[in-house]
C-alpha positions as CSV (number, residue, x, y, z in Angstrom):
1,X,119.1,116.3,112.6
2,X,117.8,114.2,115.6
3,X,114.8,111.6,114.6
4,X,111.7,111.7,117.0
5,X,110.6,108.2,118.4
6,X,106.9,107.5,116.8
7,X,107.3,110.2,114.5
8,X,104.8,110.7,111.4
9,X,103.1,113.8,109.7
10,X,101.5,115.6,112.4
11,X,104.7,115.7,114.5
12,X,105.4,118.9,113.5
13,X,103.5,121.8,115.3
14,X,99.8,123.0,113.9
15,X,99.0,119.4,112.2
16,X,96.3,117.3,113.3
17,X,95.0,114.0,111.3
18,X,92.4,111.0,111.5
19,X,91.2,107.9,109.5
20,X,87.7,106.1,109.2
21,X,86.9,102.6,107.7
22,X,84.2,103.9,105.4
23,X,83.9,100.7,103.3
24,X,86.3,101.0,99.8
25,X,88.6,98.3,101.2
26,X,88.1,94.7,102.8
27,X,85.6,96.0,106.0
28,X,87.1,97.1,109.1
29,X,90.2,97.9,107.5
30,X,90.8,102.3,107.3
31,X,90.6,103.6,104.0
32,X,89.4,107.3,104.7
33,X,91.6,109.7,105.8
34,X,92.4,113.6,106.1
35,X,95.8,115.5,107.2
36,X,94.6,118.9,108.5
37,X,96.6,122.2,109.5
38,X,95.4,124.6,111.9
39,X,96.3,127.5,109.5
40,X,96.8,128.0,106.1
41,X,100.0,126.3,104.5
42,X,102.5,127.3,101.5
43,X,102.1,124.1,99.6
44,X,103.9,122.1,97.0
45,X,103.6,118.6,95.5
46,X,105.3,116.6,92.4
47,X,103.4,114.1,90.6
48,X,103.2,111.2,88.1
49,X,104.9,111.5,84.7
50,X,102.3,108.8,83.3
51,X,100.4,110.5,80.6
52,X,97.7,108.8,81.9
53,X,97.0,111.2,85.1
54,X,94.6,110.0,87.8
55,X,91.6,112.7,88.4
56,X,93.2,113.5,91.9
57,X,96.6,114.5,90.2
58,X,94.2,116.5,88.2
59,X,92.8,118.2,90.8
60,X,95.8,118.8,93.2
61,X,98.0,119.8,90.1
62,X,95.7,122.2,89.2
63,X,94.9,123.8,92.6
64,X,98.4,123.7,93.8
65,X,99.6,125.8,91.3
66,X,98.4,128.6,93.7
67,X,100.9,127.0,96.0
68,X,98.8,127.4,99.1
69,X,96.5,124.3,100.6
70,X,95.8,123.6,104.1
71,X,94.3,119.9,103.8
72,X,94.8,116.8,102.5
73,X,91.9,114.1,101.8
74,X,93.2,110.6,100.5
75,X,91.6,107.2,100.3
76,X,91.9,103.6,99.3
77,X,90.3,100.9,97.3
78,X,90.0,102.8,94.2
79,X,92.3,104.7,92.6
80,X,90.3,107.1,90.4
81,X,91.9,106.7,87.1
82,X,90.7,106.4,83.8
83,X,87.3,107.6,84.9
84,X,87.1,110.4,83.0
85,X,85.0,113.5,83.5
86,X,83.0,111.3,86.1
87,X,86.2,110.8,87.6
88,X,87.3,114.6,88.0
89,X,83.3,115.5,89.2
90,X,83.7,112.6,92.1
91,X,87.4,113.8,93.2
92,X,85.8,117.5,93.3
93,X,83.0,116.4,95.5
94,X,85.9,114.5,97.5
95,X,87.3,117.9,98.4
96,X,83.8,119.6,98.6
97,X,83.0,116.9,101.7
98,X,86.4,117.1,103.3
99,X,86.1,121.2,102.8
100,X,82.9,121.4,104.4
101,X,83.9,119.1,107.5
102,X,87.0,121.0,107.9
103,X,85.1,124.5,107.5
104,X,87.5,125.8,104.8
105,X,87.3,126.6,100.8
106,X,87.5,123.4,98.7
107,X,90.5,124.8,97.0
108,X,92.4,124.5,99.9
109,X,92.2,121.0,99.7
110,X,94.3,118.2,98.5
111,X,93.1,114.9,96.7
112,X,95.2,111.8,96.7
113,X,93.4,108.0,95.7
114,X,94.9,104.7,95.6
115,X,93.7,101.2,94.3
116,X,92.2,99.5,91.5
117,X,92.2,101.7,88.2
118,X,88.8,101.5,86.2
119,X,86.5,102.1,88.9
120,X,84.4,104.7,90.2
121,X,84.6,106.6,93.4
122,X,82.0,105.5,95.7
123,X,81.4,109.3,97.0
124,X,78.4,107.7,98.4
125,X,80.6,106.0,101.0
126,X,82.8,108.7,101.2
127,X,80.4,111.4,101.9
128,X,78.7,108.9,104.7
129,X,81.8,108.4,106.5
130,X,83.8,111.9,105.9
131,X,82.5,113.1,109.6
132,X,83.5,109.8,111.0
133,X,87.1,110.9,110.4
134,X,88.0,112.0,114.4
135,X,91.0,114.3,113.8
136,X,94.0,114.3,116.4
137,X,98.1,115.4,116.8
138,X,98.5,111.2,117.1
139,X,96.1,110.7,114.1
140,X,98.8,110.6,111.5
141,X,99.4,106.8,112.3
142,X,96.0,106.2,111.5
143,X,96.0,108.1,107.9
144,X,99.6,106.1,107.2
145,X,97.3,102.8,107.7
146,X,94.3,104.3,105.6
147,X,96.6,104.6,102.4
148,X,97.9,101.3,102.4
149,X,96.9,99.0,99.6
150,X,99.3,95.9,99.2
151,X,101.6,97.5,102.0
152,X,101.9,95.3,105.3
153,X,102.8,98.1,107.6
154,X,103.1,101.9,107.5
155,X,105.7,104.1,106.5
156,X,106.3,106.9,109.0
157,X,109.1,109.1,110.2
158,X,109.8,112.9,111.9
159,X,113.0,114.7,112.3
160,X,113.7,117.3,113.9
161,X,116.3,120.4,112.6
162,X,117.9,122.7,114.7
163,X,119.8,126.2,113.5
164,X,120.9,129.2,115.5
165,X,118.8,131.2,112.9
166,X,116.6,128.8,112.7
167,X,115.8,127.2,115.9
168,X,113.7,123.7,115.5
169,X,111.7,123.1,113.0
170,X,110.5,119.4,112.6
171,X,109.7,117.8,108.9
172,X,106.9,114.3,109.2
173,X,106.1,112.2,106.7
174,X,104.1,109.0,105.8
175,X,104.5,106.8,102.5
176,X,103.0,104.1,100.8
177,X,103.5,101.7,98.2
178,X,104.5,98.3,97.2
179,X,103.8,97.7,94.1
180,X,103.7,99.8,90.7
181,X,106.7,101.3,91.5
182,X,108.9,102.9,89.2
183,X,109.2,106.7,89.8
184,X,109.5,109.8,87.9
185,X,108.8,113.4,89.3
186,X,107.4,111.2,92.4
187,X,106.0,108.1,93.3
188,X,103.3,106.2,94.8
189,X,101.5,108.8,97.4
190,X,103.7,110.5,100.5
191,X,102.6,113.2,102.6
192,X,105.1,115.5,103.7
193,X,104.1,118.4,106.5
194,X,106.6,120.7,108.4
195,X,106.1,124.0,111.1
196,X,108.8,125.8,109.3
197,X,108.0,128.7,107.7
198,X,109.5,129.0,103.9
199,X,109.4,131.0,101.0
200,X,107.2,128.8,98.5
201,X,109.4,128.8,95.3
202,X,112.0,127.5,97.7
203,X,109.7,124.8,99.4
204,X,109.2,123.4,95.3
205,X,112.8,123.2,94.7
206,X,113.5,121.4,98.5
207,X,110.6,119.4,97.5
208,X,112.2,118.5,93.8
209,X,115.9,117.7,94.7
210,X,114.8,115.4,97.8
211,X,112.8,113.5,95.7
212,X,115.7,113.1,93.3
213,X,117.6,111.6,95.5
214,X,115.4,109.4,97.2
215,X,111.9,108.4,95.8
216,X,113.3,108.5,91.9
217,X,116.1,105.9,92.9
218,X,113.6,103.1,94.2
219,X,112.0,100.4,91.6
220,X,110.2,97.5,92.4
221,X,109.0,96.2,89.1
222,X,109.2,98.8,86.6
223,X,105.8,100.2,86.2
224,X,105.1,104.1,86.7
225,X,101.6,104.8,88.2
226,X,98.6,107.2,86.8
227,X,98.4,108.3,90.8
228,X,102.1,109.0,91.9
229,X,101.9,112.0,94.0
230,X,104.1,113.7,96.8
231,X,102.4,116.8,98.7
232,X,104.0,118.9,101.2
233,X,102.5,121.6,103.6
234,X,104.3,124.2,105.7
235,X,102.3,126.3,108.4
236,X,105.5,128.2,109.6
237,X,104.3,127.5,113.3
238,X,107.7,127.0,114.5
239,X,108.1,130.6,114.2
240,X,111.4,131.0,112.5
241,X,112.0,133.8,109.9
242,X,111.1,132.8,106.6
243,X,113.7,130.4,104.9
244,X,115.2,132.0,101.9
245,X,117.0,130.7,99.0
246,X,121.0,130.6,99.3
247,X,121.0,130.9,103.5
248,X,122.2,128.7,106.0
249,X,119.1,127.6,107.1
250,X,117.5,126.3,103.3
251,X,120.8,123.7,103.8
252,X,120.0,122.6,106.8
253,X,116.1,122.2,105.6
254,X,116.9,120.3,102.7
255,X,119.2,118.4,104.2
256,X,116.5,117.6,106.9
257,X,114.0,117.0,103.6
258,X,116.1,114.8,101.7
259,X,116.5,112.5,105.4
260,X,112.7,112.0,105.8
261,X,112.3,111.3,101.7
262,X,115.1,108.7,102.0
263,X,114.2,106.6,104.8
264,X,110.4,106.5,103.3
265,X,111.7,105.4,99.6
266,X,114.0,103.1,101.2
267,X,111.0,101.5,103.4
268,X,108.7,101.5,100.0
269,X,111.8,99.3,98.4
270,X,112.5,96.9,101.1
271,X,108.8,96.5,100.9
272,X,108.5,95.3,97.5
273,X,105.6,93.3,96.9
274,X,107.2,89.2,97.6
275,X,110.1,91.4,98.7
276,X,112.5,89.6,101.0
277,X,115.5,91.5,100.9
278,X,116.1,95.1,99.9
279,X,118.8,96.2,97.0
280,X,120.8,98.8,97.6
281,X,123.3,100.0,94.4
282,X,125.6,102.5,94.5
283,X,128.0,103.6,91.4
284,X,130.7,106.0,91.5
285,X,133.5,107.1,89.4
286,X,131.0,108.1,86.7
287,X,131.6,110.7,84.3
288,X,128.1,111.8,85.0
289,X,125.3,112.4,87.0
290,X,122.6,111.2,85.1
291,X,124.8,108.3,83.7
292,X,125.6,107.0,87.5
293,X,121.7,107.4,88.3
294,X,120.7,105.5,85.3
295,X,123.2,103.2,85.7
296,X,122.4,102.0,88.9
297,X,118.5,102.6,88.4
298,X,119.4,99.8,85.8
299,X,120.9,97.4,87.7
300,X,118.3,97.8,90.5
301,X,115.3,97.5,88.5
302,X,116.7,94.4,86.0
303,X,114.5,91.0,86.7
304,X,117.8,89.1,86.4
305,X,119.5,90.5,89.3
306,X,116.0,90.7,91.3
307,X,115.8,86.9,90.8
308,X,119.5,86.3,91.5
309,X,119.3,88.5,94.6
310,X,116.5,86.1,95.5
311,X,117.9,82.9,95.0
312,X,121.3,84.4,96.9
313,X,123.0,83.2,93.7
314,X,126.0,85.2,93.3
315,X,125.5,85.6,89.3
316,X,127.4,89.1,89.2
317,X,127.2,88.4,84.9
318,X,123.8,89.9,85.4
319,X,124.6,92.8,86.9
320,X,127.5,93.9,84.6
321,X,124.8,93.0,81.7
322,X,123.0,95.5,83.4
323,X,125.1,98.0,83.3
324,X,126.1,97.4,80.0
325,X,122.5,97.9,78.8
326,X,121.8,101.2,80.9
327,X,122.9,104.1,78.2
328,X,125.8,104.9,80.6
329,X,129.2,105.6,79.8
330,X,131.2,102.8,80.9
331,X,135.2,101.2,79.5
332,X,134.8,97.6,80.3
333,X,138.2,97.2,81.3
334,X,137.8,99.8,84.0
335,X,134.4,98.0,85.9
336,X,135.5,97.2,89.7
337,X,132.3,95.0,91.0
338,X,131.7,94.2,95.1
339,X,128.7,93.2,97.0
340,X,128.8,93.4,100.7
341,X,132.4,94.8,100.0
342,X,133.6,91.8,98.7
343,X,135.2,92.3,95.8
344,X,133.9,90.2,92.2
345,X,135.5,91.6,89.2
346,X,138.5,93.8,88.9
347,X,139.6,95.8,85.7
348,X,136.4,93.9,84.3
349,X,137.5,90.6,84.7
350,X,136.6,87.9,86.9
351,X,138.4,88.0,90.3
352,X,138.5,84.7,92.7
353,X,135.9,84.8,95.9
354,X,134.4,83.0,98.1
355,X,130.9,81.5,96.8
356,X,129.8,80.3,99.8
357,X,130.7,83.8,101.4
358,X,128.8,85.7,98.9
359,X,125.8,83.6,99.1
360,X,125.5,83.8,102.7
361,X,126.0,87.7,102.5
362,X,123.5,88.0,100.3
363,X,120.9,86.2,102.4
364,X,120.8,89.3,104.7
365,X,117.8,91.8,104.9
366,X,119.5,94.3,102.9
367,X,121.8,93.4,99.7
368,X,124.8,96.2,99.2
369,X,126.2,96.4,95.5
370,X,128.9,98.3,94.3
371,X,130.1,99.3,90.9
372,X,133.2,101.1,90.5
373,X,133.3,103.0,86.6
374,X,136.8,104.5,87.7
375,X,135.6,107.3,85.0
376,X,134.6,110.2,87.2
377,X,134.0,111.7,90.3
378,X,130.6,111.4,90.1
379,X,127.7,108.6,92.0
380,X,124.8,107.3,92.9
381,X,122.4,105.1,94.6
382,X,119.3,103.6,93.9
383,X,116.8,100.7,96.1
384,X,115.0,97.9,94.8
385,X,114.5,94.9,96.3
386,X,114.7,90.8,94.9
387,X,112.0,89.2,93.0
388,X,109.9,85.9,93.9
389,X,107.4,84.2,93.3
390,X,104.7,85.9,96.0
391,X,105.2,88.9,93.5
392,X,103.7,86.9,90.8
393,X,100.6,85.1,93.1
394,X,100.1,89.3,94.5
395,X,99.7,91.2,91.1
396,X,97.4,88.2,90.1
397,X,95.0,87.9,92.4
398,X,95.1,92.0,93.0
399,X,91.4,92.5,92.0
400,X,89.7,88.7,93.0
């Protein structure tokens, strides 16, 4: 995999993108945006596990099921939720407008929203400014500025995959989110578009496990949103057979997948809302899985170690409390414990560091924990990043 300098969603081939300022956030500021392909797409997306559901989940969960789409509309300010059947009508006419500037069926269209819940769509705007939306290969930048909300820069990447079977075929994607963010099934909105061509059942699964590993590891404060939602399209413009299940080349696209997903999550998590530093926690030697993703989930997500993170207050109580807490198998007497690689407890008892050596390592931009179970062979890692008080002045002040 080889990443492309200014990379973002239309990088691969057949994609083109734009963004308007059509009023829904502070004026001047993009807020309208559409990814296009030049042909039809297999599609696949993952959303929200909030039983409250957005009316754009809605809407892309029950189009996609066809798996095929070849647009994506999306816009902040308001996040259509708990609108109900108002809601649905005004994220139908959201395609309907997009459809009819793009010339293609409404069903072939995406929805995605972000912002305040409890508030209409203002398809008045929308449908005012939809043509306003100048589409181009370099417009992907724009639409990864037109989703932001609380983000302070976008979230952009393209890599490119190579394969003698294969040849290159080049996955894009743009993220945001920097609060509300506690994932399951996906989180927040990304956009995901390659020119591979792939068999669709495949594309889901590709879709699933990269997620797994990257955008269901971050958390930032706990809270799942009604509008989580990652989409993917793939035109097959790169002209390589069809990826099929088992081969060669689904490795080396899921491989490439899971790259793209992990550097977005990770730039979603060091961009916490108040977020100064970003937490990175890896545990091995679990007996599980699932009990060395929920373990460090736990210790990523837990106020007290946010805080102490924060304050560079080596506190490592916290995150053993943590772990203690998660539902994870653990023997106490087994727990190794190192940030930065230096090593805190051993056996699960204290062992003698450096304070002053701590603290300064965990002043850095990013803040490396390591638990050790000494169970297992299995591990994971999860981001999250410290709390402070700019978190707090944020989330109050979100809708004044």
């Amino acid at each position: 995999m080889k990443s492309i300098p200014g990379g973002t969603v239309t990088s691969p081939k057949g994609y083109v993108a734009g963004a308007t300022s059509a009023g829904l956030k502070t004026r001047g500021r993009l807020d309208l945006g559409i990814l296009y392909s030049e042909v039809p797409c297999v599609a696949a997306g993952l959303f929200t596990t909030n039983r409250v559901k957005a009316a754009p989940v809605i809407w892309c969960q029950k189009h996609i099921a066809a798996r095929m789409a070849r647009a994506i509309v999306a816009n902040a300010g308001c996040a259509n939720a708990c609108t109900g059947e108002r809601g649905f009508e005004d994220a139908a006419a959201m395609a309907n407008l997009a459809a009819e500037r793009l010339g293609i069926a409404p069903q072939e269209v995406l929805v995605a929203s972000t912002g305040v819940i409890g508030e209409r769509l203002p398809i008045g705007l929308i449908g005012a400014n939809m043509e306003k939306v100048a589409l181009s290969q370099e417009g992907g930048h724009a639409l990864a500025q037109a989703i932001m909300t609380t983000d302070t820069y976008p979230k952009e990447i393209a890599v490119a995959a190579e394969g003698s079977e294969l040849g290159e075929i080049i996955i894009g994607g743009i993220a945001k989110g920097a609060g509300m963010i506690h994932p399951n099934l996906a989180t927040l909105l990304c956009f995901l578009a390659t020119d591979a061509a792939i068999d669709a059942h495949l594309l889901e699964k590709a879709l699933r496990e990269a997620v797994d590993l990257s955008f269901n590891m971050i958390t930032i404060d706990g809270d799942t949103s009604p509008n989580d939602a990652v989409l993917i399209l793939a035109n097959g413009l790169a002209g390589n057979k069809t990826i099929e299940e088992g081969t060669k080349e689904a490795e080396t696209f899921q491989a490439a997948l899971t790259e793209v997903c992990t550097y977005l999550a990770r730039r979603i998590a060091s961009e916490g809302e108040g977020a100064t530093r970003l937490i990175e926690v890896t545990v091995d030697g679990a007996l599980t899985l699932a009990d060395a993703r929920l373990a460090a989930r736990t210790i990523a997500g837990s106020p007290l170690v946010k805080a102490a993170v924060h304050g560079c207050d080596p506190n490592w109580g916290r995150i053993i409390a943590a772990l203690g807490r998660s539902g994870a198998e653990i023997d106490e007497s087994r727990i190794d414990l190192f940030l930065n690689n230096i090593r805190l407890v051993v056996g699960g008892l204290p062992h003698p560091f450096d304070r002053d050596k701590v603290r300064v390592a965990m002043g850095g931009a990013e803040v490396p924990l390591r638990v050790c179970l000494n169970l297992g062979d299995c591990a994971a890692t999860a981001w999250g990043c410290d709390l402070s008080a700019e978190y707090v002045t944020i989330n109050s002040e979100y809708t004044t």
